[in-house]
C-alpha positions, 0 to 999 in steps of 0.5 A: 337600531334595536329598540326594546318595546314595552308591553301593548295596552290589554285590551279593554282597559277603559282609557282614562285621558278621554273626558267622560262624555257618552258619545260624539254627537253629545260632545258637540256643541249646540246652537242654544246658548243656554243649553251651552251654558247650562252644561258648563254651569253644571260641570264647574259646579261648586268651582268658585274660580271659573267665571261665566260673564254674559253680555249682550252684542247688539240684539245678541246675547254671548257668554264667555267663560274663563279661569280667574288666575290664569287668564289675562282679565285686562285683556279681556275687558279691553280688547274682547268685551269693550269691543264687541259691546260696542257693537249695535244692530248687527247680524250673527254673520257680521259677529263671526266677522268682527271676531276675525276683523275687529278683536286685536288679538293674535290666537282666537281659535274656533272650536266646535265640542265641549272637550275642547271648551274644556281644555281651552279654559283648564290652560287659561283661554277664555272660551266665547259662546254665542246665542245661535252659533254651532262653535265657539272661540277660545281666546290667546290670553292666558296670563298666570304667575311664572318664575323667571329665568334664573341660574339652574341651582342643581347643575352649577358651573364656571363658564358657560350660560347662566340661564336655565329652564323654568316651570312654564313650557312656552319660556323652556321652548323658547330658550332651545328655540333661541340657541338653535334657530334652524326650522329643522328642530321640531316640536311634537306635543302631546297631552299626558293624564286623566285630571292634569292634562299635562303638556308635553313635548318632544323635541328633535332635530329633524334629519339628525334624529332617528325617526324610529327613536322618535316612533318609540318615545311617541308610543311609550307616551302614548301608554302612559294612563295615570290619572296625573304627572307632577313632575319629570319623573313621573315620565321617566319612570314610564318609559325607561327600559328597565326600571329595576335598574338602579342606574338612570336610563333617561338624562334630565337637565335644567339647562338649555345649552345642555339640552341644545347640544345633544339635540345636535348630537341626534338626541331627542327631548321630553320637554314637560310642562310644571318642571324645569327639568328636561329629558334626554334620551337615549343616554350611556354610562359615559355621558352621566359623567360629563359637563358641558364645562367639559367642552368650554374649556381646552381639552386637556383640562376636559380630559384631566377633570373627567379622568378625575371623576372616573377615579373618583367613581371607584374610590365612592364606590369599592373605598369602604368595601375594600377596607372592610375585605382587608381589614377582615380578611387580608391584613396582610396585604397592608405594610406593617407599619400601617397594619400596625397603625390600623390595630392600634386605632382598631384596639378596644372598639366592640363592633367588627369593621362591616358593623363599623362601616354601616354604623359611619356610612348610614350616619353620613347619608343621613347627615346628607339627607338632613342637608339637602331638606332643611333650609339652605341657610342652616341646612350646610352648616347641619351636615358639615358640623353634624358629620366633623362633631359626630365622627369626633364623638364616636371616635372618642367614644370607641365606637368607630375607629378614627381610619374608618372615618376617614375613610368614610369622609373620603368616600363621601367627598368622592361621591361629591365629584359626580355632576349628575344627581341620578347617577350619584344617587344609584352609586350611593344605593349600591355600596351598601350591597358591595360592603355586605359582599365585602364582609362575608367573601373578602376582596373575592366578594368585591371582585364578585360585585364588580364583575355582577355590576358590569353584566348588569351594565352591558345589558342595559339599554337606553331606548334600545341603545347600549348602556356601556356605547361607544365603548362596547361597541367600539365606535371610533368616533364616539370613542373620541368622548368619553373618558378622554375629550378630544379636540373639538377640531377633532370632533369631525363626525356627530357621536351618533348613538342610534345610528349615522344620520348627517354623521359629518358635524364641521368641516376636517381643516379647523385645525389650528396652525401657527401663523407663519413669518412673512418675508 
């Protein structure tokens, strides 16, 4: 497979994930608990949120130490500190003991430095200190406020599961681990900005996945050095091949049925934690436009809707650019009757048609935009309303022309049929450059910009796979669905994009037949 590596990391460049202690020996912990305390107190200085409690086990004094918000406080005062107060005249052995035996609580970790305290208390585990011990133990109860688990609003459907991802990591893991329950899919977490420390993990299906992809996507996390991530997109943007590209090279999903199945189809998983989305890589052109509807209804209905969107996909893309080359420069490839019927419309107004398009198609973006920012009680009555009393105004205000907004409205309705957001954003930012074509070449200058689309198209890659596979590569079992969606008894081998591991999926006799007569 031919993987497209970024730029190494210059040399010398100061690594910002570390935390900012000198050296190995400082970031060690010491057998004095005031030293211990005393560096912590310094650090959370003015943190009116992190909270130190002493208290005494025995003869022995101990500390622990946590985040108010995120760690389970009832916890903590029933199962750690109630416990080991009620411990009297015991030994330090007999403390390090009680804390295996006696504590009912399933994750105690010992840890021996101050990056890992750090960490410990940053995710919600509070962090015991003992007076003369080298180490100290960082406790599984964190506990902080989550959404629950609702029906992904962005990615609706009909038919299939109504649950999608949430902001907690753990919930969204749980969720794969729920659909796919083979010890095979495996989860590989790394730790990603210098303030934030944001946990990320990426997911595949061992023996399914190549492990050079796996390899590259580690490597290009790995390179990120920011001082945080908020958000997917922060990841997505760092490890795309060509982020001048308009198009996305990385798929993003808040729905765990979604993500499952292309972890079975040899895809990888960017799972981050904070945001519902997931990402997926590597990706093409053609499953931008697919559903997982597509699959849970019979083919011919998954065939007919996609066919659908492709054809739509032309008319949101060429529709206004088209009508400016015609209505400029080639009115006489219209019937008379119509070119009658546009001339009549077109009578009186000042602007040419290029001018009158901008005018309608920067106004609808702009409605849409207004739509999705305002409240959703108000925000689709704005952009509904907004756009029929508008265009009805500068139609009878002779501003535009009554066919150009009709020929605005169907190239926005078309946009509509896209199911992924990010593939419908880039079509949205492209027809504007495809109208100015349009406006100063005629049908030659839309030729022109298709023409450029596709070059730009072949030579995009998704972590080193082919934007445009199968079909540029011609791979007969992935042919099998894109535009068209065979049977799923038909879908014998696995659409491997970045190459043939474990290529048979189901048996070959699943076609159905029709019981015979007996007798």
């Amino acid at each position: 497979m031919r993987i497209r590596r970024h730029p190494q990391k210059k040399k010398g460049k100061e690594d910002t994930n570390r935390v900012p202690i000198s050296t190995k020996s400082q970031d060690l912990l010491t057998e004095r608990l005031d030293a211990n305390v005393k560096f912590f107190t310094d650090l959370y200085k003015d943190s009116s949120d992190i909270v130190f409690r002493p208290f005494t086990i025995g003869n022995l004094k101990a500390v622990v130490i946590y985040l108010d918000g995120l760690s389970d406080i009832e916890k903590l005062d029933e199962l750690v500190l109630e416990t080991l107060m009620n411990k009297q005249d015991i030994s330090q052995t007999d403390i390090i003991q009680s804390l295996i035996d006696s504590i009912p609580i399933s994750n105690i970790k010992k840890i021996s430095t101050y990056t890992e305290c750090i960490d410990a208390v940053a995710n919600g585990n509070p962090i015991l200190l003992l007076d003369g011990a080298k180490e100290a133990y960082a406790l599984g109860i964190v506990k902080y406020e989550k959404r629950s688990i609702e029906e992904p609003a962005a990615e609706t459907g009909i038919r299939g599961p109504r649950e999608g991802f949430t902001e907690s990591i753990s919930v969204n893991t749980s969720l794969i681990r729920r659909i796919i329950k083979d010890p095979q899919l495996k989860m590989k977490t790394f730790h990603v900005g210098k303030y934030t420390k944001t946990k990320v993990i990426v997911s595949y299906m061992e023996g399914l996945v190549d492990q050079t992809l796996i390899k590259e996507i580690e490597n290009r996390l790995n390179r990120i050095n920011i001082d945080g991530v908020l958000e997917s997109g922060y990841i997505e943007q760092f490890i795309e091949d060509n982020p001048f590209s308009p198009f996305p090279q990385v798929l993003y999903t808040e729905r765990p049925d979604v993500a499952s199945a292309n972890l079975l189809e040899g895809r990888a998983l960017i799972i981050i934690d904070g945001t519902p989305y997931t990402l997926i890589a590597p990706v093409s052109f053609f499953s931008l436009f697919q559903s997982q509807e597509d699959y849970y209804e019979r083919f011919w209905i998954g065939t007919f809707i996609r066919f659908f969107r492709f054809i739509f996909l032309g008319i949101a893309l060429f529709l206004p650019s088209i009508y400016v080359a015609i209505t400029t420069f080639h009115q006489e490839m219209l019937p008379m009757a119509l070119l009658l019927s546009v001339a009549s419309a077109r009578e009186g107004i000042p602007f040419p048609a290029i001018i009158e398009v901008l005018i309608m198609e920067l106004t609808f973006e702009a409605l849409r935009e207004a739509g999705i920012r305002l409240p959703k009680q108000i925000g689709s009555a704005v952009s509904i309303v907004g756009a029929l009393v508008i265009g009805q105004a500068a139609v009878q205000a002779g501003i535009v022309s009554a066919p150009m907004v009709i020929v605005v409205s169907i190239t926005g309705i078309s946009s509509f049929l896209v199911p992924r957001y990010s593939i419908g954003l880039s079509i949205r930012l492209l027809r504007f450059p495809i109208i100015f074509f349009a406006g100063f070449l005629g049908i030659i200058g839309v030729i022109l910009a298709l023409i450029i689309l596709v070059i730009h198209l072949s030579s995009l890659r998704s972590f080193g796979v082919p934007y445009l596979s199968p079909v540029s590569t011609l791979q007969k079992n992935g042919l099998k669905d894109t535009i068209f969606r065979s049977p799923l008894w038909k879908l014998d081998f696995r659409p491997h994009l970045t190459g043939e591991f474990n290529a048979v999926r189901q048996s070959d006799n699943l076609k159905p037949s029709p019981d015979k007569e007996e007798g």
